[in-house]
N, C-alpha and C positions, 0 to 999 in steps of 0.2 A: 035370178041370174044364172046362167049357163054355163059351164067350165066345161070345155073339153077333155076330157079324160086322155085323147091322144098327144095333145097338147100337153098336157103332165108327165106324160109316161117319158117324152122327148125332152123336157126339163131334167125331170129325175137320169136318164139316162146320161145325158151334157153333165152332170153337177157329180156323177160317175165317173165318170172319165176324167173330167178337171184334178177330181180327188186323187185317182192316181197317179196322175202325172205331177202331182204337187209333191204326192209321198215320193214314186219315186225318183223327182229333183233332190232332196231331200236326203236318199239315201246315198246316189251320186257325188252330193258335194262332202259327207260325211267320210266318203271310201276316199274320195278324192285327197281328201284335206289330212288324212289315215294315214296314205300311202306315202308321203314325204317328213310324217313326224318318226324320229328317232327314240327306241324305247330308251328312258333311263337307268342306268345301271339299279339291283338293290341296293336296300344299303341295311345291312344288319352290324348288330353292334358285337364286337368281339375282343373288346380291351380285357377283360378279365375271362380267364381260364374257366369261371363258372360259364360264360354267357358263350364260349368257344363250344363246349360240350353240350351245353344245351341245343346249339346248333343243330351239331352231330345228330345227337339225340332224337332230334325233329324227323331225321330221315328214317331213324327204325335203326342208328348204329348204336350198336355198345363198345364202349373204348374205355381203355385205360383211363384213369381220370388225374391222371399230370402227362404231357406231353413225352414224348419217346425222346423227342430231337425239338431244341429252339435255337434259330440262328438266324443274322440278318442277312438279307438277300436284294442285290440288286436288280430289278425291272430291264431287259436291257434298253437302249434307246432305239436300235432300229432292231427289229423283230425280224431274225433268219425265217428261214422256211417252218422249220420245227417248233418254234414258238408263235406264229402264225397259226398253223391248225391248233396250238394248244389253247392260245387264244377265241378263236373260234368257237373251243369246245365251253370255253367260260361263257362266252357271251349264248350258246345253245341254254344255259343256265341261269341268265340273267348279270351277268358280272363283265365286265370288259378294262384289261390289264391295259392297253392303249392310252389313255390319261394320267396314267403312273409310269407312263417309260421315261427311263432315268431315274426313277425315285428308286430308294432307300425301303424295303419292309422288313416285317417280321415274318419269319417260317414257323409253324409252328404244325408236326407232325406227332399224331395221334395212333396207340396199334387199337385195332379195329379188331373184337377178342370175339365177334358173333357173324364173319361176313360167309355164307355157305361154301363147306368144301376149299376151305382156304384159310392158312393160320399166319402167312405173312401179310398181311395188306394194311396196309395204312391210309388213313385219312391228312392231306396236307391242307392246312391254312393259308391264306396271304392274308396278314394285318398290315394296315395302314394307318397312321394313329389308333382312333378307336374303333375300325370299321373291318370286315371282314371282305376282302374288293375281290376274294377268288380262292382257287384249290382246286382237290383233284381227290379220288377215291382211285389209288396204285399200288399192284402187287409188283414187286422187286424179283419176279422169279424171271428167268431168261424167256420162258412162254408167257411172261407174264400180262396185264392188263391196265390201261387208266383211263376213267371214266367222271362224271361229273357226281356231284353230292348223293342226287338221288339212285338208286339203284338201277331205272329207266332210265337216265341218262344217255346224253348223247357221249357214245364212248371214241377216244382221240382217232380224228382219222376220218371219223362219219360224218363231222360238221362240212368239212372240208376235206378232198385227200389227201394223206399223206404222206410225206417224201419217200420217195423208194426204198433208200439207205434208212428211214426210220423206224422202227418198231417204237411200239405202247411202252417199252419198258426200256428203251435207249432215252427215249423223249423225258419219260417221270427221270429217270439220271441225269439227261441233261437240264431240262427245267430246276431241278434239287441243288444242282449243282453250280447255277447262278448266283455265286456268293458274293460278297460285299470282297472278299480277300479276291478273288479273279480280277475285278478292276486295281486292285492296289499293282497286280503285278503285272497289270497294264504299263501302269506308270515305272517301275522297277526298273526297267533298261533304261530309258532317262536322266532316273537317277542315279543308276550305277554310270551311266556317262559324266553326268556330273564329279561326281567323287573321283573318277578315272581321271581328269581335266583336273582337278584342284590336288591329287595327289602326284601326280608328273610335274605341273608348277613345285608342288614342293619339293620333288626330287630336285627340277633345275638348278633350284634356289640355293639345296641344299651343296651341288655340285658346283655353285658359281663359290660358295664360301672360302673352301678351301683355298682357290686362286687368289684373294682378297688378303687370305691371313698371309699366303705364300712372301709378300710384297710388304709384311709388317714386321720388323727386329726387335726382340723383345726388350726391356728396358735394361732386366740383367746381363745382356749380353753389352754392353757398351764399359767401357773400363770404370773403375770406382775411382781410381786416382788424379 
C-alpha cells in the first residue's frame, strides 16, 4: 500500500492548526469569563487579640501585644470622597468596607515598635464579628503617611486620587475618627427638640395653673358660723 507522505505532512499540518485555535478558543473564553467575575473580599479571622497580632505579625510588624486604642466605629453609609480612596486602598489589599456601610465595628489600633525611621505609626484593625474586613498601617505626624498591611502596599491616594484638601494623615484622622458617638449626635438636635417641645408644654401647663387656682376660694376663708 502507498501513502503519500505529502498527503501526511498536509494532515499533520490541518490537526496544527485546528489545535490551536482550539487552545486559543479556550483561552478567550477563560479571559472572557475573568473579566466580569468580581474578586471576593479575604476573610481572615481576628476575634481574638491573639489572631489580630498574628496578622500583624504575618507582614514583618512587631507591635505592642495589647491594643493602644479599642473603640466602636461606625462604616458610614454613603462614602464622602475621603473614604472612597480610603476604600480603594482596602480593596488594592483584598478587603472592601462597601458591604458594611452602615454597620457597627470594632477599631482596634496597635503601636508598631519596629516600622524604619519612625516611632509613631500604628497599625489599625476593622473587626466585624469575627472577621478582620480592613485597616490601615498610619503615622499621625502632620507629614505623616497611610498605607495598606503590607509594607508595598498601595499607599492612600495611589489607588485612586486624592482629594486636593486631603492629606494621608487628615484622612487616617478622619477615617479614626468615625465613631459610633458622631452618629449619636446626629440625632441630638432631634432630641434636644424634643425635650425643648415637651418642656415649653410644661411651662404652659405650668402658667395655665395659677389662673385655675386664681378662680378657687379656699374652704377656710367662708365663715364657720
Amino acid at each position: 500500500m502507498f501513502v503519500s507522505l505529502k498527503a501526511n505532512k498536509k494532515r499533520v499540518a490541518a490537526f496544527i492548526v485546528l489545535a490551536a485555535v482550539a487552545v486559543a478558543a479556550c483561552l478567550f473564553l477563560r479571559w472572557q469569563g475573568g473579566e466580569g467575575e468580581t474578586q471576593e473580599p479575604v476573610k481572615v479571622n481576628g476575634g481574638t487579640n491573639e489572631e489580630r497580632v498574628a496578622y500583624l505579625t504575618g507582614f514583618g510588624w512587631q507591635v505592642e501585644q495589647e491594643p493602644a486604642e479599642t473603640r466602636e466605629v461606625m462604616i458610614p453609609r454613603e462614602f464622602n470622597d475621603v473614604y472612597q480612596n480610603y476604600n480603594a486602598m482596602q480593596q488594592a489589599q483584598g478587603f472592601d468596607l462597601a458591604p458594611y456601610s452602615g454597620q457597627v465595628v470594632t477599631q482596634y489600633k496597635y503601636l508598631i515598635t519596629n516600622y524604619p525611621d519612625e516611632t509613631e505609626v500604628y497599625a489599625t484593625l476593622l473587626v466585624y464579628g469575627e472577621l478582620i474586613i480592613g485597616g490601615d498601617i498610619a503615622c499621625g505626624k502632620v507629614d505623616g503617611f497611610m498605607h495598606g498591611f503590607a509594607k508595598d502596599s498601595a499607599r492612600y491616594g495611589e489607588a485612586t486620587p486624592a482629594p486636593e484638601s486631603s492629606s494621608p494623615e487628615s484622612a487616617s484622622s478622619y477615617v479614626n475618627s468615625s465613631s459610633v458617638e458622631s452618629s449619636a449626635q446626629e440625632s441630638a438636635p432631634a432630641e434636644d427638640a424634643a425635650v425643648s417641645e415637651e418642656s415649653s408644654a410644661g411651662q404652659e401647663v405650668q402658667s395655665e395653673q395659677p389662673a385655675d387656682d386664681a378662680g378657687t376660694v379656699p374652704e377656710d376663708a367662708w365663715p364657720t358660723d
